[in-house]
DRENDO-192519 format. One record per residue: residue number from 1; x negated, y, z negated of N, C-alpha, C in turn. Coordinates in steps of 0.001 Angstrom, whole numbers, plus 500000, padded with zeros to 6 digits. Atoms other than C-alpha are relative to their C-alpha. Layout:
// residues N
+------+--------+--------+--------+--------+--------+--------+--------+--------+--------+
| resi |    nc1 |    nc2 |    nc3 |   cac1 |   cac2 |   cac3 |    cc1 |    cc2 |    cc3 |
+------+--------+--------+--------+--------+--------+--------+--------+--------+--------+
|  NUM |      X |      Y |      Z |      X |      Y |      Z |      X |      Y |      Z |
...
+------+--------+--------+--------+--------+--------+--------+--------+--------+--------+
***
This chain:
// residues 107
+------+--------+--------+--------+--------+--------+--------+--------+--------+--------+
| resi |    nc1 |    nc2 |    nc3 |   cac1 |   cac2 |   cac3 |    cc1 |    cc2 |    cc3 |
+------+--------+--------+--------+--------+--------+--------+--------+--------+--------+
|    1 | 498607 | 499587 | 500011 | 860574 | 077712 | 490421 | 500071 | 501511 | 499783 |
|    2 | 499393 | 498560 | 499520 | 861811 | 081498 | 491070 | 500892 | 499824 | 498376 |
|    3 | 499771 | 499381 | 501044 | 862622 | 083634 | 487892 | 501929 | 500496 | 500440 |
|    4 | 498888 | 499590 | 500263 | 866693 | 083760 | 487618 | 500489 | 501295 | 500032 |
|    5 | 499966 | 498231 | 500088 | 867820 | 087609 | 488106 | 500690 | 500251 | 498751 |
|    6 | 499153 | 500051 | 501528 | 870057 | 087300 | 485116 | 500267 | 498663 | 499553 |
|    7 | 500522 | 501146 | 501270 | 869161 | 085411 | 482253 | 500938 | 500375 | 498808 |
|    8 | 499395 | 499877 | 501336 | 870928 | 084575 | 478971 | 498511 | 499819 | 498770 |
|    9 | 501234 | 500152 | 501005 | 868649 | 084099 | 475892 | 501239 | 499029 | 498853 |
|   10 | 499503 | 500498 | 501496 | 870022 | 081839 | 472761 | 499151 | 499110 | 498956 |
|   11 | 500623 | 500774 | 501413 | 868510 | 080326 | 469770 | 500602 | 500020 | 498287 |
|   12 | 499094 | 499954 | 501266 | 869550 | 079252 | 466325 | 499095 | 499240 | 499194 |
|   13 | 500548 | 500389 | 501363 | 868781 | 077435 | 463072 | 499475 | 498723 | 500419 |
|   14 | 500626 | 501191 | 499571 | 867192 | 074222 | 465487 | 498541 | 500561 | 500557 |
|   15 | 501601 | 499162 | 499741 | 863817 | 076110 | 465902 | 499881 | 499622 | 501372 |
|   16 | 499740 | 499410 | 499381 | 864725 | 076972 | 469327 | 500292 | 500777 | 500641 |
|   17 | 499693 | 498529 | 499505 | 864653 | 079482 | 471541 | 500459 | 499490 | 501750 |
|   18 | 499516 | 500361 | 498234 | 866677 | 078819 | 475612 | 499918 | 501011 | 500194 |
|   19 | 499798 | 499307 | 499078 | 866637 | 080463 | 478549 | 501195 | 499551 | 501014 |
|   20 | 498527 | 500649 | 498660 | 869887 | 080204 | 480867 | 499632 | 500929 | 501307 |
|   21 | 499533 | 499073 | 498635 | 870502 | 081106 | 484313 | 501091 | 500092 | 500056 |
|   22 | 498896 | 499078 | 500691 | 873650 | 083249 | 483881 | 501021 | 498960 | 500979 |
|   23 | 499393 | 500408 | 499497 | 875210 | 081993 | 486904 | 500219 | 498577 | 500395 |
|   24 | 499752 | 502156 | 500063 | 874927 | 078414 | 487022 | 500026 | 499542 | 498782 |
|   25 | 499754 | 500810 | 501191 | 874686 | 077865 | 483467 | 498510 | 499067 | 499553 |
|   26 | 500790 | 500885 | 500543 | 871502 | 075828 | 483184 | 498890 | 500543 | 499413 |
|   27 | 501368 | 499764 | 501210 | 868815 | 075884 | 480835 | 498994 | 499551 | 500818 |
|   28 | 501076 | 500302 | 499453 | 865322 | 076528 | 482818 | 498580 | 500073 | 498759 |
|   29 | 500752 | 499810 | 500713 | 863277 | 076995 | 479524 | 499887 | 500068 | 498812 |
|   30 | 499750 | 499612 | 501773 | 862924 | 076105 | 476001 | 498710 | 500365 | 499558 |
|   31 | 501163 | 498939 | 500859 | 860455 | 077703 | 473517 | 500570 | 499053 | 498412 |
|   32 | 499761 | 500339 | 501736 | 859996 | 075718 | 470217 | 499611 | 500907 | 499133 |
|   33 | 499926 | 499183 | 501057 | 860386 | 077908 | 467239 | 499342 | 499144 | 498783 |
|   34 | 500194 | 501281 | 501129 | 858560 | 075696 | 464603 | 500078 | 501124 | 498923 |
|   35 | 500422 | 499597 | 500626 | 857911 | 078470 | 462301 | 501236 | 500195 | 498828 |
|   36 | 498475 | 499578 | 500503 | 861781 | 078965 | 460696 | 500640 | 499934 | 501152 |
|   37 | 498904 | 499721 | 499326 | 864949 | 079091 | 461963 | 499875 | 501451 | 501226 |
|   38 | 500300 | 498646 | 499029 | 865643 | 082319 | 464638 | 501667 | 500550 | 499625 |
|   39 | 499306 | 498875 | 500652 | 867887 | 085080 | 463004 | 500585 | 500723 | 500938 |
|   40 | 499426 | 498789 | 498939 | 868315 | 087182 | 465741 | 498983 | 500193 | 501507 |
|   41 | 500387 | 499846 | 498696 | 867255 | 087726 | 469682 | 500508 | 501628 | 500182 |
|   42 | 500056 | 498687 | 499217 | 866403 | 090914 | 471428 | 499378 | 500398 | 500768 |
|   43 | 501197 | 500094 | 498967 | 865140 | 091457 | 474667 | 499741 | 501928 | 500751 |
|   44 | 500422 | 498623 | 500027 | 863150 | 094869 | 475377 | 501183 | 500351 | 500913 |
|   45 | 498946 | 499653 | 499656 | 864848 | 097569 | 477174 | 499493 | 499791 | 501665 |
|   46 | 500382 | 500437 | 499011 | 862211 | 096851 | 480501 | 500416 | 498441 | 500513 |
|   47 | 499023 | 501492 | 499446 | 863799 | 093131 | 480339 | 498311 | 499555 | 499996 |
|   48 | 501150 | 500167 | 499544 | 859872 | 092176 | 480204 | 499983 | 498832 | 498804 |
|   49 | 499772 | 501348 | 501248 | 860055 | 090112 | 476402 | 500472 | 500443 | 499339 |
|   50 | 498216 | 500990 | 501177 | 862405 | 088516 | 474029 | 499177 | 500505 | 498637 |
|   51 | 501002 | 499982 | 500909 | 861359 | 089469 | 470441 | 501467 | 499199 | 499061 |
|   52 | 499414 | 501317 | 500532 | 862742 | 086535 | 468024 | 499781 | 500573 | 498832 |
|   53 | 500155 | 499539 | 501616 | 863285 | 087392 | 464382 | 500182 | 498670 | 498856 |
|   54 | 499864 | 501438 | 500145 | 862843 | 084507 | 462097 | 499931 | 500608 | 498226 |
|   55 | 500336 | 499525 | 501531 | 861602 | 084239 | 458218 | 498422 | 499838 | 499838 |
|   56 | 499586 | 498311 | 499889 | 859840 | 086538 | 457805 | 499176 | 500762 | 500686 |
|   57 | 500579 | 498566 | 498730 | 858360 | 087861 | 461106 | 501122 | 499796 | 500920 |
|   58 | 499243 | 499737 | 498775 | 859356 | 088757 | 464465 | 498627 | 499420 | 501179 |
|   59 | 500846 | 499830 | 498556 | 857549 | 087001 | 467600 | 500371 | 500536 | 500919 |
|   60 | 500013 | 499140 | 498979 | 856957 | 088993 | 470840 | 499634 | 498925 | 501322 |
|   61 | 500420 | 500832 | 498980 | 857389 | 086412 | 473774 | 500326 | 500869 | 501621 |
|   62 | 499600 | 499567 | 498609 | 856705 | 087181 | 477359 | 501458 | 499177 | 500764 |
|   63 | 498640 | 500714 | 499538 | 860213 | 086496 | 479434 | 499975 | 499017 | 501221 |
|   64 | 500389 | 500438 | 498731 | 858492 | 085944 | 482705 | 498483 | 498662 | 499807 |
|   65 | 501437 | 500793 | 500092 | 855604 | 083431 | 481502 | 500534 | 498834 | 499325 |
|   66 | 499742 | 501077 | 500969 | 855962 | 080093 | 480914 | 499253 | 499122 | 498783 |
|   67 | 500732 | 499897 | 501089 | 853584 | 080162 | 477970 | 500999 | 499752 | 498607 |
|   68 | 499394 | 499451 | 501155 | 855265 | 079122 | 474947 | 499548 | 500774 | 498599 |
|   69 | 500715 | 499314 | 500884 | 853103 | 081046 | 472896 | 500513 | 501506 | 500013 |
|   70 | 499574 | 498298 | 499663 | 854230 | 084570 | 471817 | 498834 | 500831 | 499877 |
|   71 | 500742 | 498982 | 499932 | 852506 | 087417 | 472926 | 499051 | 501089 | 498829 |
|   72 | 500283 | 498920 | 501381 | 852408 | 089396 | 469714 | 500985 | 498878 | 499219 |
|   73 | 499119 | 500429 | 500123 | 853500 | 088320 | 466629 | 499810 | 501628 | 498604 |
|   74 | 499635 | 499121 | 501077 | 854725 | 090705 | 463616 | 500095 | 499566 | 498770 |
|   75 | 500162 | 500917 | 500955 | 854230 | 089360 | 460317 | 500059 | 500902 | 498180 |
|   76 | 500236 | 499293 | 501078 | 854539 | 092378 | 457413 | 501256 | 499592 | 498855 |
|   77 | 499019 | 500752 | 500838 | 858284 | 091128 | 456020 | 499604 | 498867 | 499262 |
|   78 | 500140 | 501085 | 501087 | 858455 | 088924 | 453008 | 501090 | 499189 | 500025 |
|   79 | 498726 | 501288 | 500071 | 862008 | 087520 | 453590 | 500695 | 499989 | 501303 |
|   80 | 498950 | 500476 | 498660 | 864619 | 086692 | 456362 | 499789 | 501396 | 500812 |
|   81 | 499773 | 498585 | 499004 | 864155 | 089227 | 459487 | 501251 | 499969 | 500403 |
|   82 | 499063 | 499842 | 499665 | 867708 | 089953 | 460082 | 500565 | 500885 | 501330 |
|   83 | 499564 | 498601 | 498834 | 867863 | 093053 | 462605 | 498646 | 499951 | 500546 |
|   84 | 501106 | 499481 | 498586 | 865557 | 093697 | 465639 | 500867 | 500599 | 501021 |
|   85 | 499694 | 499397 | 498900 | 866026 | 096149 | 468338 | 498636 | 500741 | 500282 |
|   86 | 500985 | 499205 | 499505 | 864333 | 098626 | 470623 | 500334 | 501324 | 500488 |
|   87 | 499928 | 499087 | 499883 | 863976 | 102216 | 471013 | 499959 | 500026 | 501611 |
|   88 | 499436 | 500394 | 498669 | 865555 | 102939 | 474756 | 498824 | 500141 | 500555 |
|   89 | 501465 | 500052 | 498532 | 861706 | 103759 | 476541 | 499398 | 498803 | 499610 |
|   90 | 500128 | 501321 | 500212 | 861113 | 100237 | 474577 | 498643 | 500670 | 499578 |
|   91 | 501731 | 499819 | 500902 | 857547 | 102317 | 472604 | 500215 | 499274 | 498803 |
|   92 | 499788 | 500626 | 501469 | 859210 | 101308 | 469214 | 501104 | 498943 | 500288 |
|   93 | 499170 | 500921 | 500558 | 860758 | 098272 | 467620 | 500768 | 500528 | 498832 |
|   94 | 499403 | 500796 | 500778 | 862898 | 097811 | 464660 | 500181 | 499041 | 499226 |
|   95 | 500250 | 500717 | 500416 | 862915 | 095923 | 462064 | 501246 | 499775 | 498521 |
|   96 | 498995 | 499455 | 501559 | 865449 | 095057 | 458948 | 499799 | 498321 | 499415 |
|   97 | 499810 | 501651 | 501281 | 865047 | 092005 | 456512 | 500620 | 499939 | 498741 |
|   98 | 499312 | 499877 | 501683 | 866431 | 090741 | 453230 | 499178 | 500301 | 498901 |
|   99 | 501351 | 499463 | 500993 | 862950 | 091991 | 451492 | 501045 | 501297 | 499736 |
|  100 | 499941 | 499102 | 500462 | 864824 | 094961 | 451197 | 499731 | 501303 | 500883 |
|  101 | 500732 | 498885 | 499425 | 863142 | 097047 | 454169 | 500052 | 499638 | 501135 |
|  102 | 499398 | 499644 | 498620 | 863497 | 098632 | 457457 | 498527 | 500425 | 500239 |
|  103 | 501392 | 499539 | 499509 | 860270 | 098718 | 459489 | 500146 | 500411 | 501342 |
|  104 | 499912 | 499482 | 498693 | 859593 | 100886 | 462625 | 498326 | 499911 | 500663 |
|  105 | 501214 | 500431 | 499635 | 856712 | 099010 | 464742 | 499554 | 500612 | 501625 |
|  106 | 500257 | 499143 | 498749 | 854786 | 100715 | 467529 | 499254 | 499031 | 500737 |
|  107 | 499829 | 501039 | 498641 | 854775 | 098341 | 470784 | 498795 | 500552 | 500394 |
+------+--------+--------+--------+--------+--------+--------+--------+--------+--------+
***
């Protein structure tokens, strides 16, 4: 099956992670989250992978691979990852948890 041109992303407190196809609506891909809940979604700024913020890392899944295994994972937080983003050439991440601390990770 052919990669959707625009994709949604959602996941929540069912240790899940979907993929939609924007315009029809259907779900071509789930991703079990066993590890915690999922806090927050953010997908680079190349559109290449999703990075999932949970308690208390961040996995790095490819968008285009149907691997549910993440690529990278990030693992230095001690409590809830709350905030993820990406610096616009997508070199650095972002990072913010309820430990208390804001981490800036080099991709």
């Amino acid at each position: 099956m052919t990669q959707p041109s625009v994709i949604l992303a959602t996941a929540s407190y069912d240790h899940t992670i979907r993929f939609w196809e924007a315009k029809s609506g259907r779900c071509y891909r789930t991703i079990q989250y066993p590890d915690s809940q999922v806090n927050r979604l953010e997908i680079t700024p190349d559109k290449r992978y999703l990075a999932a913020a949970g308690n208390p890392h961040i996995r790095l899944f490819d968008i285009n691979s149907s691997s549910p295994q993440p690529v990278m994972s990030y693992d230095s937080h001690t409590n809830n990852v709350m905030a993820v983003g990406f610096q616009c050439d997508g070199k650095w991440m972002y990072s913010g948890s309820e430990d208390g601390t804001v981490k800036i990770w080099d991709l």
